[in-house]
C-alpha positions in Angstrom: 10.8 -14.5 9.9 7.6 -14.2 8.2 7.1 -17.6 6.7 8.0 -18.7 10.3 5.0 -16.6 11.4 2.5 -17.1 9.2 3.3 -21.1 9.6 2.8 -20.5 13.3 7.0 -21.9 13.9 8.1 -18.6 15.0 7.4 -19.2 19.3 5.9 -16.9 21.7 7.2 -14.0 23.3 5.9 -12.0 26.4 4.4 -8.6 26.0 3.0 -6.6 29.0 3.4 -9.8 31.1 1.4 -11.9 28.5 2.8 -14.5 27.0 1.5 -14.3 23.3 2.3 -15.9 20.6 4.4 -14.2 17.4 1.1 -14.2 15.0 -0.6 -12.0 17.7 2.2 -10.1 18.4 2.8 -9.3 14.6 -0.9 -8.0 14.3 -0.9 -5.4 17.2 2.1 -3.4 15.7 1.9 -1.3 13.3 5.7 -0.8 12.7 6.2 -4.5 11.6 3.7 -4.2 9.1 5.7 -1.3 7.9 8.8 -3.3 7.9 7.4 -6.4 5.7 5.8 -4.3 3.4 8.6 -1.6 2.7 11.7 -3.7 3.6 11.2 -5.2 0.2 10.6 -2.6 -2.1 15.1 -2.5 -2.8 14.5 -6.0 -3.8 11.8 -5.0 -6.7 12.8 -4.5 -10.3 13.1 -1.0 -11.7 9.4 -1.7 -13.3 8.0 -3.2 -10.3 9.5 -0.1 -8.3 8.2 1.9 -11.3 4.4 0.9 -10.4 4.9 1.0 -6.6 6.1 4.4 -7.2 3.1 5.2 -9.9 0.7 4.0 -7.1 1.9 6.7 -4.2 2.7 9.5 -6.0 0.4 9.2 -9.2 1.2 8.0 -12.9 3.1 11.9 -13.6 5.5 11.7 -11.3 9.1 11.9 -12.5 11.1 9.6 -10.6 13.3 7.2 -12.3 13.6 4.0 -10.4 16.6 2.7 -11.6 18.2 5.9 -9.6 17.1 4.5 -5.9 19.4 4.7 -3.3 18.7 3.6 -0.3 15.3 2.7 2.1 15.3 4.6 5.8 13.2 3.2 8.5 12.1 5.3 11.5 14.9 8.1 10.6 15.1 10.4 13.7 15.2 14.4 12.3 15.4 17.6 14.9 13.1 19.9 14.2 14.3 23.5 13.9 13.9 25.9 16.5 12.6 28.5 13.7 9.8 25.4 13.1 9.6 24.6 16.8 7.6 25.8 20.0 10.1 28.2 21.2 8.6 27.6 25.0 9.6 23.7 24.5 13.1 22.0 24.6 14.3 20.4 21.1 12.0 18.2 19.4 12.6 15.2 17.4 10.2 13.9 14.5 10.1 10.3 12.9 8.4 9.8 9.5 8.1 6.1 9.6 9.5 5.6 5.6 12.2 7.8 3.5 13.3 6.2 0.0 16.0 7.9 -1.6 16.5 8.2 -5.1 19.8 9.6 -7.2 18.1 13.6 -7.2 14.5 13.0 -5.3 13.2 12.1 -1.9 10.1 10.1 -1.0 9.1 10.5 2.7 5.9 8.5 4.0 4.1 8.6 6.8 2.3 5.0 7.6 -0.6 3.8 9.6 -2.0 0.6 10.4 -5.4 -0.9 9.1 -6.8 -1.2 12.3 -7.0 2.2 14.0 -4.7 5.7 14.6 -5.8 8.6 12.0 -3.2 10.6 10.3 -3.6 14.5 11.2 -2.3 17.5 9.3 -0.1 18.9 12.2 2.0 15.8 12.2 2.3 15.9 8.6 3.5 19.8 8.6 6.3 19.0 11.1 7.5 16.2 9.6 8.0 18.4 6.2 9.3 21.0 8.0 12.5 18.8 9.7 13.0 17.5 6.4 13.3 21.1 4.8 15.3 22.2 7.9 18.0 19.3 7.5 21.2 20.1 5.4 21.9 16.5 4.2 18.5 16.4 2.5 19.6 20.0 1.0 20.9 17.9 -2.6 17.1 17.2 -3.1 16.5 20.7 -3.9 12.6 20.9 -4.6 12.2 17.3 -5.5 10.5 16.6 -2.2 7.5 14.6 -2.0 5.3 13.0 0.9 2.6 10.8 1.6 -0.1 9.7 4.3 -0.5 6.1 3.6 -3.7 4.9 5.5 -6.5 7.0 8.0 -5.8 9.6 5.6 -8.6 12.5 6.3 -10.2 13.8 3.5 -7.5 16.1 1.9 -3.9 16.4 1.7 -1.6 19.3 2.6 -1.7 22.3 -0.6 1.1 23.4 -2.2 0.6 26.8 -0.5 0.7 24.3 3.0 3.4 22.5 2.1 7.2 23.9 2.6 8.1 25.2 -0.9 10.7 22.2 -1.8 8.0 19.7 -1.6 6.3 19.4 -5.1 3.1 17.4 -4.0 1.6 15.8 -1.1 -0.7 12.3 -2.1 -3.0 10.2 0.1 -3.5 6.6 -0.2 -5.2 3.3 1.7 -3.5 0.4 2.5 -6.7 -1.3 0.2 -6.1 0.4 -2.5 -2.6 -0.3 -2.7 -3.7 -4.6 -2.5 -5.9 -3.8 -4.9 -2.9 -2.7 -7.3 -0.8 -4.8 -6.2 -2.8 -7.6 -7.5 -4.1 -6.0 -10.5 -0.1 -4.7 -11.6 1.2 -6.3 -15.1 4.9 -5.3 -14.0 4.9 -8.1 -11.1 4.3 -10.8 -13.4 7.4 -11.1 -15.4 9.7 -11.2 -12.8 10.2 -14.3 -10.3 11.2 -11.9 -7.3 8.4 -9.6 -8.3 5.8 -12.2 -7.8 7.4 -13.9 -4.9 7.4 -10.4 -3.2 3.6 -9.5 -4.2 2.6 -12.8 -2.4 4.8 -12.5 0.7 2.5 -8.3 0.6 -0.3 -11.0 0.4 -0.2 -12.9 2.9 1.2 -10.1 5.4 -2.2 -8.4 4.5 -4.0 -11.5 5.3 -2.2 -11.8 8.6 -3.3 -8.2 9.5 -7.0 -8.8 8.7 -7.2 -6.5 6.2 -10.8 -7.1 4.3 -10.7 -9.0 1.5 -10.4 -7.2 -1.8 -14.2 -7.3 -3.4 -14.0 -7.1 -7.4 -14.9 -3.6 -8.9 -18.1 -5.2 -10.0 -18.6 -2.5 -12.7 -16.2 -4.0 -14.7 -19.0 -7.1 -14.5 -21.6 -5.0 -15.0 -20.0 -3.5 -18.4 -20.7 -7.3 -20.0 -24.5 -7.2 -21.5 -27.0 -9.8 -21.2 -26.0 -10.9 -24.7 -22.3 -10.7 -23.8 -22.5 -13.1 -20.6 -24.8 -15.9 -20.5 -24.7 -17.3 -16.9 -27.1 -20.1 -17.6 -25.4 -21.8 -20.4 -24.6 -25.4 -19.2 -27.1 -24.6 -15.9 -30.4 -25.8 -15.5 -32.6 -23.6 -17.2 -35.6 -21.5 -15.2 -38.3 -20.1 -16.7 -37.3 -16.5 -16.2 -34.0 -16.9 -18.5 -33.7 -16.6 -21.9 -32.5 -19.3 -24.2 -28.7 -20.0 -24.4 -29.0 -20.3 -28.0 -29.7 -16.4 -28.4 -26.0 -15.5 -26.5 -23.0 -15.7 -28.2 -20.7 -16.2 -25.3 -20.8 -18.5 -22.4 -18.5 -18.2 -19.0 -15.6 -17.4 -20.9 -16.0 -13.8 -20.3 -16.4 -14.0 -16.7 -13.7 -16.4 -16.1 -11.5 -13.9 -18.7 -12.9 -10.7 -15.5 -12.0 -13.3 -13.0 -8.6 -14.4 -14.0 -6.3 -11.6 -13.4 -8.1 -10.6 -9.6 -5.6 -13.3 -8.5 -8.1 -13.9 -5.3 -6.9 -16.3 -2.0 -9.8 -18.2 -0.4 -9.1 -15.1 2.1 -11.2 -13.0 -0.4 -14.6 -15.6 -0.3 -14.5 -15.8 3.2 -17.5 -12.9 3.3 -19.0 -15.6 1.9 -19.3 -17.8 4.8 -21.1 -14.6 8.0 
């Protein structure tokens, strides 16, 4: 469904009387973003998963991939009257992501690039269903959760977390394409690469901006390391080629890896 989309073959539909097409329809929810990306992540290998895994909850983090279970969408969890407003009926929380491992539980609350801020309140009730819920209960204190995207500025303490959850991370959906491009464990697998690019182009579709190189890695070459005007016309202001020892090669050795679409340069053209 998304190569039909992206190749503009997938229709139109009508939303609130509109008739739009698929494309624009994919870009105003949030939810199907959260589908492409995380709908894949059973398909990654266990070293793929490994680095998805060292990207939300940091490189420490115990889990061992080739233990995952299963990927929950959406799961609908009652929230305990002991964690509840006592003056309102039941209520129901939905973390949008839950990945289950063999002894650990990953739970993930998402937001699109384009707007709605996570907030702490949401966050605590969403831990506290979890906690309240027996079938989560063979988890013990292996509990961990994360805002991914319009995080605020800190995430919830261990002393505000419920006491089974070990750590709370926050993360940006840039960040994460960032990795995701920079990652050595998607290149030696076919599926791992084929996945990364589908996350790609998905981005792309979303307007996400363009990745912009961590220039500092740039900046770490010396004048006498990088010689941009070897093979260029010389100006007075530059020095001769002759006193360098390196020519492109070193930027095209920084360049190579960013793996950059003609997405990325199109900064280039406002």
């Amino acid at each position: 469904m998304l190569q039909a989309i992206l190749h503009g073959k997938a229709g139109r539909i009508e939303q609130d009387g509109e008739s739009i097409s698929w494309r624009d329809a994919f870009k105003r929810r949030e939810d199907l973003l959260t589908a492409v990306f995380f709908g894949r992540v059973p398909h990654l290998s266990d070293d793929a998963l490994g680095a998805v895994l060292r990207f939300l909850l940091g490189d420490d983090n115990p889990i061992d991939p080739s233990t995952f279970d299963k990927l929950e969408l959406w799961p609908y969890l009652e929230l305990k009257p002991e964690h509840a407003d006592p003056e309102r009926e039941s209520e129901h929380v939905e973390p949008d992501v839950m990945l289950r491992f063999e002894n650990s539980l990953v739970v993930i609350e998402v937001k699109p690039s384009f707007g709605g801020y996570q907030y702490q309140d949401q966050w605590q009730r969403q831990t506290k269903a979890v906690v309240g819920d027996n079938s989560f209960d063979k988890y013990a204190d292996r509990l961990y959760y994360v805002a991914l995207a319009h995080t605020p500025t800190a995430p919830l303490t261990r002393e505000e977390l419920p006491q089974r959850f070990r750590r709370m991370t926050l993360r940006e959906w840039g960040s994460l394409r960032y990795f995701l491009q920079t990652a050595p464990e998607f290149d030696s697998c076919r599926q791992d690469r084929a996945i990364r690019e589908e996350w790609m182009r998905a981005f792309e579709l979303f307007g996400m901006a363009p990745v912009i190189p961590e220039w500092k890695l740039l900046f770490a070459y010396s004048a006498n390391e990088v010689n941009l005007g070897c093979g260029v016309k010389s100006f007075p202001i530059l020095t001769s080629p002759t006193e360098h020892t390196a020519d492109w090669a070193a930027l095209v050795d920084y360049a190579g890896p960013l793996r950059l679409s003609p997405h990325d340069f199109s900064f280039l053209n406002h």
